[in-house]
N, C-alpha and C positions, 0 to 999 in steps of 0.2 A: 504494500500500500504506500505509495505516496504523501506522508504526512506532511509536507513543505504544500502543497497544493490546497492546504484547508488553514492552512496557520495564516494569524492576519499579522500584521507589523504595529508596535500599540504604537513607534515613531509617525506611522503615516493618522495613527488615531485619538491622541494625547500632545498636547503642547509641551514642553518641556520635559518629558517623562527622560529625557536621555540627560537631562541634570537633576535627576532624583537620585539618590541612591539607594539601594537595597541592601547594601553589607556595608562594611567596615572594618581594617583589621590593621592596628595601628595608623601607618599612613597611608593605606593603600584602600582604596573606595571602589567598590563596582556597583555599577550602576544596576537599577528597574531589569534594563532592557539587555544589558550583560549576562543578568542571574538567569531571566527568562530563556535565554539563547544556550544559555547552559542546562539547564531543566530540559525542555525541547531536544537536545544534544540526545539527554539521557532517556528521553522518550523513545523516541527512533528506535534507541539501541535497545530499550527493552521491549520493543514492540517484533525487533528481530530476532532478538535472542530467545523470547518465549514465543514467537510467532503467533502474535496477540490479533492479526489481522481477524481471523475466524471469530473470534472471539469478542468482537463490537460487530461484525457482522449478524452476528445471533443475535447479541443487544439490538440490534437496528432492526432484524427481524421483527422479533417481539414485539419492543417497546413503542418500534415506529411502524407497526402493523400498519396498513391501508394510507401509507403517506408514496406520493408519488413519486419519481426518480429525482427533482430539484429537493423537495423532503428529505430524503435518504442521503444528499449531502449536506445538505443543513444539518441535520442530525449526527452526523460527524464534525462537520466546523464546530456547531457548539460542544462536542466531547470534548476535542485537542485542544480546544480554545480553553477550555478549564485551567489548564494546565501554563497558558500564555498569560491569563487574567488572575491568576492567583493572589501575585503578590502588585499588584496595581493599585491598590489601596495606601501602599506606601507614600503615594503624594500627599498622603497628610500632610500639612504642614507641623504639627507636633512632632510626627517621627520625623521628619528629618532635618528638623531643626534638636530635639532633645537627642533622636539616637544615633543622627548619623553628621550631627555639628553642620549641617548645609541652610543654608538660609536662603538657596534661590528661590523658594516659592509661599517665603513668608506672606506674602503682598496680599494671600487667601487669608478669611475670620471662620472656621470653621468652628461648632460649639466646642464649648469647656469641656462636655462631655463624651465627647470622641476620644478624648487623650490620644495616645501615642498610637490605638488598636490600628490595623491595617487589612485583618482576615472580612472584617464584615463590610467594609468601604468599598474592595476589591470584589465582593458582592453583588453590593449594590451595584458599582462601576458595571462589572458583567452584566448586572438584569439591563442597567439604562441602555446599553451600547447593542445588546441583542433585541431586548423587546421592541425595538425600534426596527431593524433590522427584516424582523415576522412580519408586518403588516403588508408585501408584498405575496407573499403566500395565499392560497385559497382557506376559505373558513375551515376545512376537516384537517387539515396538514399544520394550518393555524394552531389548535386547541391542543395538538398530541405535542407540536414543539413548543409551545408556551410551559405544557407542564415540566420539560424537559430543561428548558430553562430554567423555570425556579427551581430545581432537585439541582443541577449543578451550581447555582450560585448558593444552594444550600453546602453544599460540599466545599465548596471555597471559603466559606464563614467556618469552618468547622475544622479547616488544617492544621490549623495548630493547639486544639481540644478535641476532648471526645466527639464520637459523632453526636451521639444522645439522640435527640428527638426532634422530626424536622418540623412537627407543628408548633410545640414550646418553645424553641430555641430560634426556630425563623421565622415561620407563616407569619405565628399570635403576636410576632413583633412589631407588624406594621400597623397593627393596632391603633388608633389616632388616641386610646386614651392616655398609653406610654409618653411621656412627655418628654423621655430624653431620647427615646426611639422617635419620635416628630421632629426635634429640633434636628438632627441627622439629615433624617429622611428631604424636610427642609430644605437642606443646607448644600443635599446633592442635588436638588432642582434649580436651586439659586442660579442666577445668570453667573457669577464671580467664579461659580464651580464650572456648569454646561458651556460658559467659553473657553476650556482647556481643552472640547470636544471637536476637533476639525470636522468628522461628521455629527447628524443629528443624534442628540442625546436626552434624553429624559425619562426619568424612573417613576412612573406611576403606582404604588405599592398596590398589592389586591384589597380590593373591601374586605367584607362579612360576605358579601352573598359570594365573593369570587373566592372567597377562603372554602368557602363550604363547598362550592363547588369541586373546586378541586382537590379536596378528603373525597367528595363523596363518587368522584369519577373513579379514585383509585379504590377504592372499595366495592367497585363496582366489578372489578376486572376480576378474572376467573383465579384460581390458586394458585396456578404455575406462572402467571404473569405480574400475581402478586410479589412471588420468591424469586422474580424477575426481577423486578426493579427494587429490590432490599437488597439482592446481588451485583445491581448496577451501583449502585449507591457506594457498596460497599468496597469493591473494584475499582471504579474512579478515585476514590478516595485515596484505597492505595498504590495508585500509577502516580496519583497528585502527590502524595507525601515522599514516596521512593522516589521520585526525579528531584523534589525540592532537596533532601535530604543529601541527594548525591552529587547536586550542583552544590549543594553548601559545604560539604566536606569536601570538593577540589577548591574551593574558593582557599579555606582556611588549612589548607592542607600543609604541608610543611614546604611545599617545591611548588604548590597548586599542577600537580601533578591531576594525567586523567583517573577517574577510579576506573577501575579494571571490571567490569561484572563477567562473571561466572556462565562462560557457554557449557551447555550440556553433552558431555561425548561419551556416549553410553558404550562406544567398540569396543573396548579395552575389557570394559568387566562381564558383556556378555561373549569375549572370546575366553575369557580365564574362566567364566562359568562354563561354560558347554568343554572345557577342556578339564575341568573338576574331576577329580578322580571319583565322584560320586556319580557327579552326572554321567563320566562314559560307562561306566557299569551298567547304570540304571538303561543306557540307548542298547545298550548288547546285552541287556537280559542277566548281565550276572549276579545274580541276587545271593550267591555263598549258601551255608546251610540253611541260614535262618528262614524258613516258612514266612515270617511276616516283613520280608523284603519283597516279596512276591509282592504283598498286598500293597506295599506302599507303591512300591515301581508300576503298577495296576492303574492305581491313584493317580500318581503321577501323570501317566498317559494319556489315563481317558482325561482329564480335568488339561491337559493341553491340548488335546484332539476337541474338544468341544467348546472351549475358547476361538481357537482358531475358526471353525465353524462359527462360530456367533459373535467375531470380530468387529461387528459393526455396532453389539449392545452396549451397554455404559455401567450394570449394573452385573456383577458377575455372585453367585453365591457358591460355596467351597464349605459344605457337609462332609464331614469326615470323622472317623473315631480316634479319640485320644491315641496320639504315636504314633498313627500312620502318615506323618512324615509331613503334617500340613504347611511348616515354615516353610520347608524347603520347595515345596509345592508351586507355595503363593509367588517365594522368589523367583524362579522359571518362570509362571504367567505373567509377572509384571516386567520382566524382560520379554518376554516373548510379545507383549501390547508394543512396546516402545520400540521392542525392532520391526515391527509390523503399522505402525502409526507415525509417519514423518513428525506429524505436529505436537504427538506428547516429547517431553524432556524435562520430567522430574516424576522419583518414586517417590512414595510416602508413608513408612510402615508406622501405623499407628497402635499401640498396645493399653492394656487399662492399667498397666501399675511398672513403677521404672526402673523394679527388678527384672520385668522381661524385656524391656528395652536392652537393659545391659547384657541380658543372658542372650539376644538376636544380634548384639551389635558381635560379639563373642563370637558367634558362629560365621557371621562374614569375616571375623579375621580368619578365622580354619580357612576357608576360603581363597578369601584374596591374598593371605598374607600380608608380607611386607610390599605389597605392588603397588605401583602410583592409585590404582583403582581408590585405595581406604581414603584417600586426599579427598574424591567426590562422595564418601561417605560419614555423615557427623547424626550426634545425637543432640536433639531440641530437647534438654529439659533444664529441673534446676540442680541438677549433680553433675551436669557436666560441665566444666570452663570452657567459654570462647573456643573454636577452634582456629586458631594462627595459623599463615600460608605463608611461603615463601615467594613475593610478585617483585620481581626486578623492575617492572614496568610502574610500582607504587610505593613509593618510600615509605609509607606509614601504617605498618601492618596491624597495629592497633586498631583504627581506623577501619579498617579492611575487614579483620574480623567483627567488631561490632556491627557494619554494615551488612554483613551476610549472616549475621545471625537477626540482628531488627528485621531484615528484610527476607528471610530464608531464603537465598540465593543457592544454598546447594543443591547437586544433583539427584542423591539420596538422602533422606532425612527419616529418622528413629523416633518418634516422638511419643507422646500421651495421650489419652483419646482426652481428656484434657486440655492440653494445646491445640490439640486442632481442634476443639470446639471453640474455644477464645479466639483463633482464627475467624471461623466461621461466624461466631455471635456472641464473640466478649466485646464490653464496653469500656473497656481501659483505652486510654490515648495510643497505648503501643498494640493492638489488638486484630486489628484491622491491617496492618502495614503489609503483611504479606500474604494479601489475598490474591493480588494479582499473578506473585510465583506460583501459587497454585494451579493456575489455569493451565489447562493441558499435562496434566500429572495423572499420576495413577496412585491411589490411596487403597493401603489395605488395609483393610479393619478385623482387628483379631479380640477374637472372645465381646462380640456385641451384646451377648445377653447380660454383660457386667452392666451394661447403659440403665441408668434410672429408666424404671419400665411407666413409670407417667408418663412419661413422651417418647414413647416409643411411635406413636401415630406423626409426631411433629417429627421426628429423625427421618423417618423413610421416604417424609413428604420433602422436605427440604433437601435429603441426598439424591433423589432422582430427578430432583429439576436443576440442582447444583450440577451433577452429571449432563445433562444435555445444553445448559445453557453455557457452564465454565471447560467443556469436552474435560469430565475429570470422569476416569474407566475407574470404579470404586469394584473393590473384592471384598464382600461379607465372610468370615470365615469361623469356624469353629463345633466344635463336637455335638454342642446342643443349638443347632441354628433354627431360632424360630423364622418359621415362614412372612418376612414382612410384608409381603404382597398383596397377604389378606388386609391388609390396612391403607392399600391402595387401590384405585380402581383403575389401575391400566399397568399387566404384565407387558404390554409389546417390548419393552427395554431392557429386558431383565431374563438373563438365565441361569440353570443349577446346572456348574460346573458336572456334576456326580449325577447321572438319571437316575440311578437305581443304588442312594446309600444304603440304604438295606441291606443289600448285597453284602458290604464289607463289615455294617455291623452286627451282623448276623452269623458271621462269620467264626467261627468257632477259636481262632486265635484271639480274634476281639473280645466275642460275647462272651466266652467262657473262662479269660483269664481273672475275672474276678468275681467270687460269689458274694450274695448278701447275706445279713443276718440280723435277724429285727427281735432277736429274744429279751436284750435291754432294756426295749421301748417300753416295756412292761412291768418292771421290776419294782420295788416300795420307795428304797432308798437307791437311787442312781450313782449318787455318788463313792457309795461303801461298793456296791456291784459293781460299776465301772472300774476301780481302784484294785478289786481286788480280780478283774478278769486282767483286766493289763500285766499284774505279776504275772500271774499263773500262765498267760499268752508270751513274757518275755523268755521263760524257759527252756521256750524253742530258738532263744538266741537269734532272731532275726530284727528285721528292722521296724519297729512301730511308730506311727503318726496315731496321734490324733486332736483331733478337731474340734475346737469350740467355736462358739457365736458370740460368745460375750467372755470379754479380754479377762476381768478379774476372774471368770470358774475357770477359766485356760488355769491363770498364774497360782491361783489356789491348789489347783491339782499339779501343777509342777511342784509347788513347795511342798507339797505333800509326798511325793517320788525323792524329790532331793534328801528327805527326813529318811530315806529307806537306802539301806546299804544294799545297791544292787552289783550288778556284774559287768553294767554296760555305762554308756556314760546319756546323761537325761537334757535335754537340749529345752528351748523354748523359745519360738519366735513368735515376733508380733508388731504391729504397727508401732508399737513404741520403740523396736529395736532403731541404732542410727542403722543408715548404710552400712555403715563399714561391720558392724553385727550381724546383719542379716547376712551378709556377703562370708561369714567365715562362718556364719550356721549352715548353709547352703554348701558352701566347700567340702563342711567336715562329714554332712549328710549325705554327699556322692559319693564318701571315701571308704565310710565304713559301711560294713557287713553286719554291724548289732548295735543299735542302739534304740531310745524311745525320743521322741519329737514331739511336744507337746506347741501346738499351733491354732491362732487364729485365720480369721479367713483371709490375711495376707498370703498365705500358702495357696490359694485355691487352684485357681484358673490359670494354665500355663505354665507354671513354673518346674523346670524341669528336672523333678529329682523322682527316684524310682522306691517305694517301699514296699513291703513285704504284707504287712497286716497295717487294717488303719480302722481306728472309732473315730464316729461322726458324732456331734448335736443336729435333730434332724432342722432343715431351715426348708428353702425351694430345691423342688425335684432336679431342676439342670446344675445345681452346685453341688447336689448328688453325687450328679455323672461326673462332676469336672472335678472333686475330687477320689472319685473310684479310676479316674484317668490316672493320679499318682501315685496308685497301687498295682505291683507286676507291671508298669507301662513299656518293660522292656517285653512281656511276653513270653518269661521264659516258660520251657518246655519241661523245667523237672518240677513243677508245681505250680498250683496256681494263688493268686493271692485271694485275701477275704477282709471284708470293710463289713463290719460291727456298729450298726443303728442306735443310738441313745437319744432318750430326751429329757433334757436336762433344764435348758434354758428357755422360755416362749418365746420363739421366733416371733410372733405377732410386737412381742414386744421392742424389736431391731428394724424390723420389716413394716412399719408401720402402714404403710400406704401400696404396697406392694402387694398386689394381688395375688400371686406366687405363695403367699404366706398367708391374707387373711383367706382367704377360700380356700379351708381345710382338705375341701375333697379335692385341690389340688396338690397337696401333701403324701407322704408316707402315711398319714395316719387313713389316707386311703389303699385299699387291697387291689385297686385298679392301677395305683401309679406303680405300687411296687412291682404292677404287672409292665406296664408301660418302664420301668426302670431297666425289667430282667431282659424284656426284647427290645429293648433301645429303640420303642415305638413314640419320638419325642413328638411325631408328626399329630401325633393323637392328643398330647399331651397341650401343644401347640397351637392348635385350633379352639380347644374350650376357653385356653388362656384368652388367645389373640381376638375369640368372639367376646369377648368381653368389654373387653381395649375398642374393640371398633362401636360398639354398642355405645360406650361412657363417651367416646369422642362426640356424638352426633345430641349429647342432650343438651336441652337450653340450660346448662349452667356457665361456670367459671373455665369449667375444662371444655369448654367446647372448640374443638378443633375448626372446624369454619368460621367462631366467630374472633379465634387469634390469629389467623391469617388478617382475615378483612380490617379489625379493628387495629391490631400493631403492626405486623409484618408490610401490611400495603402503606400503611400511614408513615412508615419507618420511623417507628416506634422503637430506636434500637436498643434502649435502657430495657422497656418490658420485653422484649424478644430476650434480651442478655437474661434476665432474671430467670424467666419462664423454661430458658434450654439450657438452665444450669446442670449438670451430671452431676453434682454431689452437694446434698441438701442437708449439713451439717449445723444444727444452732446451737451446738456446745461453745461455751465460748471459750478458746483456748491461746492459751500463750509459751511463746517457745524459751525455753531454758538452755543454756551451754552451759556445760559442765566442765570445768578446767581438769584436766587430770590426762596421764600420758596413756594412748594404746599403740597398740601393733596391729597390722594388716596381716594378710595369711601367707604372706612372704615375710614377713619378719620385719616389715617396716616398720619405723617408731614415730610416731607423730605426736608432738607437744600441744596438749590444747592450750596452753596459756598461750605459749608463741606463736599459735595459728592466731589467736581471739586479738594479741597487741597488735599481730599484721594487718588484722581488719582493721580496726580502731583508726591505726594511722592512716590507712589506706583514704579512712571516711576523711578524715581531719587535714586531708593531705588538697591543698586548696591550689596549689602549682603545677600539679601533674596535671597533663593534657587528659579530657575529658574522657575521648575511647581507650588510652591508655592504662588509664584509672580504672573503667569499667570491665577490661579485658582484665584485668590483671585482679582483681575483686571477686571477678568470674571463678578466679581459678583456686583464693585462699576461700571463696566460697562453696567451692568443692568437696576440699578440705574441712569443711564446718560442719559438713554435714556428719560427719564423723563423732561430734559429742553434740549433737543438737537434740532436743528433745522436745515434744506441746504436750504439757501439762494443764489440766481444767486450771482456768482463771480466778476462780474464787478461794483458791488454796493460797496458802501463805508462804513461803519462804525464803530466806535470808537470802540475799545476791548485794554482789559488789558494784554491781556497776549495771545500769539498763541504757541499751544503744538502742534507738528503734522500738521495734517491737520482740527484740532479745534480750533475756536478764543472762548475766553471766555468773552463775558460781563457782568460785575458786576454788574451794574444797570439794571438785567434784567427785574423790574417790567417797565420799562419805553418805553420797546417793547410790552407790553403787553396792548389791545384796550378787554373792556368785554371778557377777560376774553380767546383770543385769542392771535396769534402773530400778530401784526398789521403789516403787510405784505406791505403797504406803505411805510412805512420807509426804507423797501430795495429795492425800485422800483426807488430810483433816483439816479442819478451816480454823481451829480454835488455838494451835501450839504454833509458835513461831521458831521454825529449828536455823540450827545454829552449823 
C-alpha cells in the first residue's frame, strides 16, 4: 500500500506549525513536522514488516460497509492521518512557550485552562480540518465517515492516557454545560485560532440529539461489527503510540540513531524443527518400544493432515489426552500456518500459570539449543528480565529492549493467558501498545478451561471475530476441551484438529493407565482416613501427590506428615511458594522415585511431572482429568497408576460462581460423571455444562451477553469491557512481603536477598540513569525478587523495615521461615505484632 499517497503535509495546512516545536533535548529542538515525518517513517515500516495492509482492509471492509470507492479512500486518509495529527495540538501557545522555551506563537490568548495539554487540541485540530473536509461526500458515505472521524480524534485525545471510555472522556465533553470544555471549544472556533488554517477550518462539536445518535447507531450494528470497531479503536491506538514512541526514542536517543524493528524470519527455526531428532523419527515412523509413541506420532499426523486441509479456518481446536505429546503438536501446527501463510509473522504460546511458561520455554531450548533461532524467542511475563540484543545498527540496547518488550516486537512470544488478555482488554496506559504486533500471528491457547467460566460466552465471541478481522489463526488446546461453539452460532470458521478423540482416549494406554477410587468420599473423619491411607499407600515406596482446594488443609496435613518419621522425604507446594521454591520442588519431584507431595491446585493443569499414586479434594470434573493427567503420565507398562477421591473441603465454597461446582450433578458426587470420568466422555459432560452458559447469557439481567456487546463493547466502553473480561476475580486484599534472608537455586547458586532488595532501592532512587536503562536493568534484579517475595492477606500485622511501593521488606527473613517454607501462621493473626 502506498501510504505517502493518503498523508497530507500539516506545512501546506497550518501556518507556522514548522516553528513549533515538538521535542526538546538540551539544545537541540525538533520541530511538529520533524517528529511527524518521523512517526510516519515508522508507520511505513510497521505497516511492512507486519504486513498491516490486509488488515485496514478488513477495517475498511467492515467499518466502511456500503461506502463507495472515493469512501474507501477517505477512510484510509483519515486512519494514517491519525497518526500525522497526533501531536498538532502542540501549537498551544503554553506548550511551547512553558515546554519547549519558543515564543513564536505567543501572539495566540488561548484559555487558562488549556494549560500546557496538547492530546485533546490535536483533536479537536483533526475533527475541525476533516469534518470540513466530508461535506463533499454523498449523505450514506457522509454519516459512516463522520462516525469515523470522531473515534479517531477520540484516539488522539487519548495517547498519552488510558483509553477508558469514548462517551465520558470525549463525546459528554462537548457538552455546553462544561465551562472549561466551552471556553476551548470556543477558542478553537475563534478567528485568532481558524486563521492559522490555510484551508477551511471549523469544529462544530455534536449536540444531544447528534450525541445520541451516534451511541445509538453503534448499538445498532450487529456483534461482530461491534468487536469490530472496539478492535479498530484498539489497533489505531496502538500503531499511534508505537510510531510516536519510536520517533521519540530516535529523537533522544544517544546518536539519534534509527531504531531497528524486528523482521520476522521464521527459516531458520522451522528448518532446525523438521530437522529435530524428534521430528524425523516421528516423519519415519520410529516410535522405539514405547506403545504410546504410536499414539502420539498418530496425533501428531492426523492434527497436521487436517490443518493443512482446513488452512483457510482461523479457529483451530486440538482435543487430546494428557501426554500425548500436545506441546509439541501445537509447535508443528503453528509453524506449519506461518510457513503456509505469507502474511502471518509472529507465534504466540499462551499458558495459564508461569511455571509452564518456563517449563515450554525449557523444551524449545532441547530444541533449538544454542542456535541464533532462541534470539527470536522470549518470554512476556513478570519473572523474566528485559531481553537485550546485540544491534550494531542501534547504540542503545537498553532502549531496544524496552521497546520490544512495550511493544512485543518479537517473533515468538511465551506468555500468560493473562497478558494477552491485558493485551486484548486491559485498561492500563501500557495495555493496549501491542495490539497491532499481534495482527497476523498465530496464538495458542493451552488449558482454556482454567479461563473464569462466567465469560466463557464473551471469550469465544470476541476470539473469532479477533480471528477474522486481526487474521490471528488461534489453537484451542487441551485434555478437557469444552466444545465452545455451542456458545456461538456460526461453526463455518472453526475446526477439530482430532475427528475422532475418542479414539485415543479410549485407548487402553490412555484410558486404562489410571484407575479411580471414590471409597474416601464416604468416610466420618476425612482427615484421620486420609492420613492414615497415605502411610499405609507410602509402603509401597512410590511417588504420592496429593491434592487440596484450600491452601491451609494442604499445609495442615503437610505439618502433620513432617510430625511423622517416615522413609521418604514430604514436599509441599503452593501458590505461596516464590519461584525459585516451586522451581527446586518440581526439580526434586522428576528426580526421585519415592517421595509424598503435598499440593494445591498450582500443580494442576500442565505441569509436567509424572506420579505414581495421587488423592484429590473433589472440586470440577475437568480438574479431575487434569490432575489424573499427572499420575503414570508416562504410561508405563509395569503398572498402572490410581488417584484416591476425598472430600474434605466445599468446593462450593472456592468455586463460588462456577457452575462446574454449584450444580452438584455436575460433580463426582454424581454416578454419571464418574461415568463420564472413566470413559473420558467430556463431550457429555460439556454440553449440560455449556447448555447452561448459553441459557444464562440470553436472560434480561446483568450477564446478559447481547446486552454487553451493545451497551460497552460498541460504545467503547473500555474501563467496563477491562472489568467484565477480567480472568481472575480475586477480592482478598493482599500485600507483598520480601523476606531478607540468603537461598540457593538447584544448581547451587547463592542469592543475597538483602543485596538483591538495596539493588532495587537504588535502582528506584537512582534519578540519573537513562530511563530504559533503568527499566531494563530493574527488569532483571526484579527477577531476582521474585525469589523471597511473598502476598500475605492485608489485614495481618507485621514488623518490616522498610515499605517501597506496595513491598514491605523484612530483614529477618529466616525467622518467617518453618522447614524450609513461609510459615504462613504468623500472618494469620491480626492481634500480635511479631518481631
Amino acid at each position: 500500500m502506498d501510504i505517502d499517497r493518503y498523508l497530507v503535509s500539516l506545512e501546506k495546512i497550518i501556518i507556522n506549525i514548522d516553528q513549533c516545536y515538538g521535542h526538546r533535548d538540551d539544545d537541540y529542538q525538533e520541530t511538529i513536522n520533524e517528529h511527524i515525518q518521523l512517526c510516519t517513517k515508522y508507520l511505513k515500516e510497521i505497516f511492512k514488516l507486519k504486513k498491516l495492509d490486509s488488515i485496514l482492509k478488513s477495517f475498511n471492509i467492515s467499518l466502511g460497509e456500503g461506502l463507495l470507492d472515493e469512501g474507501k479512500e477517505m477512510f484510509n486518509e483519515l486512519f494514517f492521518n491519525t497518526i500525522t495529527f497526533h501531536d498538532t495540538g502542540k501549537i498551544n501557545p503554553f506548550f511551547q512557550s512553558e515546554k519547549m522555551a519558543n515564543l513564536v506563537i505567543n501572539y495566540l490568548n488561548p484559555p487558562k485552562n488549556l494549560e500546557s495539554d496538547h492530546s485533546k487540541l490535536s483533536a479537536y485540530i483533526y475533527l475541525g480540518y476533516y469534518l470540513n473536509k466530508l461535506d463533499r461526500f454523498k449523505k450514506s458515505d457522509y454519516k459512516i465517515l463522520k462516525t469515523i472521524v470522531y473515534i479517531n480524534a477520540f484516539v488522539i485525545s487519548r495517547h498519552h492516557s488510558k483509553i477508558n471510555d469514548f462517551k465520558t472522556c470525549f463525546i459528554d465533553k462537548f457538552d455546553s454545560d462544561d465551562e472549561l470544555e466551552k471556553r476551548i471549544i470556543d477558542w478553537v472556533n475563534d478567528d485568532e485560532f481558524t486563521k492559522l488554517f490555510k484551508d477551511g477550518f471549523s469544529f462544530i462539536p455534536l449536540k444531544q440529539k447528534g450525541r445520541n445518535n451516534l451511541f445509538e447507531k453503534l448499538r445498532k450494528q450487529n456483534i461482530d461489527k461491534q468487536i469490530d470497531i472496539y478492535a479498530y479503536v484498539r489497533f489505531l491506538y496502538s500503531l499511534l503510540v508505537s510510531c510516536d514512541y519510536y520517533a521519540t526514542s530516535e529523537f533522544y536517543g544517544d546518536n539519534r540513531n534509527n531504531v531497528m524493528l524486528r523482521e520476522a524470519d521464521f527459516s531458520e527455526i522451522i528448518e532446525l524443527y523438521d530437522n529435530s531428532e524428534l521430528v524425523t523419527k516421528i516423519r519415519k515412523n520410529d516410535i522405539g518400544k514405547e506403545k504410546i509413541n504410536g499414539l502420539r506420532t498418530k496425533i501428531f499426523l492426523e492434527a497436521e493432515r487436517n490443518l493443512i486441509e482446513n488452512i483457510d479456518k482461523n479457529i483451530f481446536y486440538l482435543e487430546a489426552p494428557t501426554g500425548s505429546g500436545k506441546s509439541n503438536t501445537a509447535l508443528n501446527l503453528s509453524l506449519c500456518l506461518v510457513e503456509n501463510n505469507d502474511n502471518l509473522n509472529k507465534i504466540v504460546y499462551v499458558y495459564p500459570f508461569n511455571t509452564l511458561v518456563e517449563q515450554n520455554l525449557a523444551s524449545l531450548n532441547k530444541i533449538f539449543g544454542n542456535s541464533k533461532a532462541m534470539n527470536n524467542i522470549v518470554v512476556v511475563n513478570s519473572t523474566i528480565p528485559l531481553k537485550k540484543g546485540e544491534d550494531e545498527n542501534f547504540s542503545d540496547e537498553y532502549q531496544k529492549a524496552l521497546l520490544d518488550r512495550q511493544f512485543l516486537t518479537y517473533p515468538i512470544i511465551l506468555t500468560t493467558h493473562v497478558g494477552l488478555f491485558d493485551t486484548f482488554f486491559g485498561n492500563n496506559r501500557e495495555s493496549a501498545f501491542g495490539l497491532c504486533q499481534y495482527a497476523n500471528s498465530v496464538i495458542v491457547l493451552d488449558e482454556i478451561q482454567n479461563y473464569r467460566i462466567e465469560i466463557w460466552n464473551e471469550i469465544i465471541i470476541f476470539l473469532k471475530e479477533f480471528a477474522k478481522i486481526l487474521n490471528l489463526k488461534i489453537i484451542i488446546m487441551s485434555a478437557t476441551l469444552p466444545d465452545l461453539e455451542l456458545l456461538t452460532d456460526d461453526r463455518s470458521n472453526s475446526v477439530s484438529l482430532i475427528t475422532n478423540p475418542q479414539e485415543y482416549f479410549l485407548n487402553p494406554i490412555f484410558k486404562d493407565r489410571v484407575k479411580t477410587d471414590y471409597s474416601l468420599m464416604h468416610v466420618e473423619n476425612t482427615e484421620k482416613a486420609l492420613l492414615d491411607h497415605v502411610l499405609e499407600m507410602n509402603k509401597l515406596k512410590k511417588k504420592i501427590m496429593i491434592k487440596f482446594i484450600v491452601r491451609k488443609s494442604a499445609e495442615k496435613f503437610y505439618r502433620q506428615l513432617k510430625e511423622i518419621e517416615l522413609d521418604c522425604e514430604v514436599l509441599f507446594i503452593s501458590g505461596f511458594d516464590s519461584v525459585l521454591e516451586r522451581e527446586k520442588i518440581i526439580g526434586t519431584v522428576k528426580t526421585s522415585k519415592h517421595l509424598i507431595l503435598v499440593a494445591t491446585q498450582v500443580i494442576e493443569a500442565g505441569v509436567d511431572i509424572d506420579m505414581d499414586i495421587g488423592y484429590k479434594d473433589i472440586s470440577k470434573l475437568d480438574s479431575e482429568e487434569q490432575f489424573m493427567g499427572r499420575i503414570n503420565r508416562s504410561c508405563k507398562e509395569d503398572g498402572k497408576g490410581i488417584v484416591y477421591f476425598f472430600n474434605l473441603n466445599k468446593a462450593t465454597n472456592i468455586y463460588k460462581e462456577d457452575d462446574r461446582v454449584v450444580q452438584k450433578n455436575l460433580t463426582l458426587f454424581n454416578d454419571d460423571m464418574k461415568e463420564v470420568l472413566l470413559e473420558k466422555n467430556f463431550n457429555h459432560y460439556y454440553q449440560k455444562l455449556l447448555m447452561t452458559l448459553a441459557n444464562r447469557a440470553k436472560k434480561p439481567e446483568e450477564k446478559n451477553v447481547t446486552n454487553f456487546f451493545r451497551d460497552y463493547v460498541a460504545c467503547l466502553d473500555y474501563n467496563a469491557v477491562s472489568k467484565r473480561m477480567e480472568l481472575i476475580l480475586d477480592t482478598r486484599d493482599r500485600v507483598t512481603i520480601f523476606l531478607g534472608r540468603t537461598v540457593t537455586d538447584i544448581n547451587g547458586n547463592e542469592f543475597d536477598g538483602k543485596d538483591i532488595w538495596n539493588r532495587y532501592v537504588g535502582l528506584l532512587k537512582n534519578n540519573e540513569m537513562d530511563y530504559a536503562q533503568k527499566i531494563c536493568e530493574l527488569s532483571v534484579v526484579k527477577s531476582k525478587m521474585n525469589y523471597f517475595m511473598y502476598q500475605v492477606i492485608k489485614k495481618n500485622q507485621f514488623d518490616f523495615k522498610e515499605q517501597v511501593g506496595d513491598i514491605y521488606y523484612i530483614e529477618n527473613g529466616d525467622d518467617y521461615i518453618l522447614d524450609g517454607k513461609l510459615n504462613t501462621i504468623l500472618f494469620e493473626t491480626e492481634d500480635e505484632l511479631f518481631i
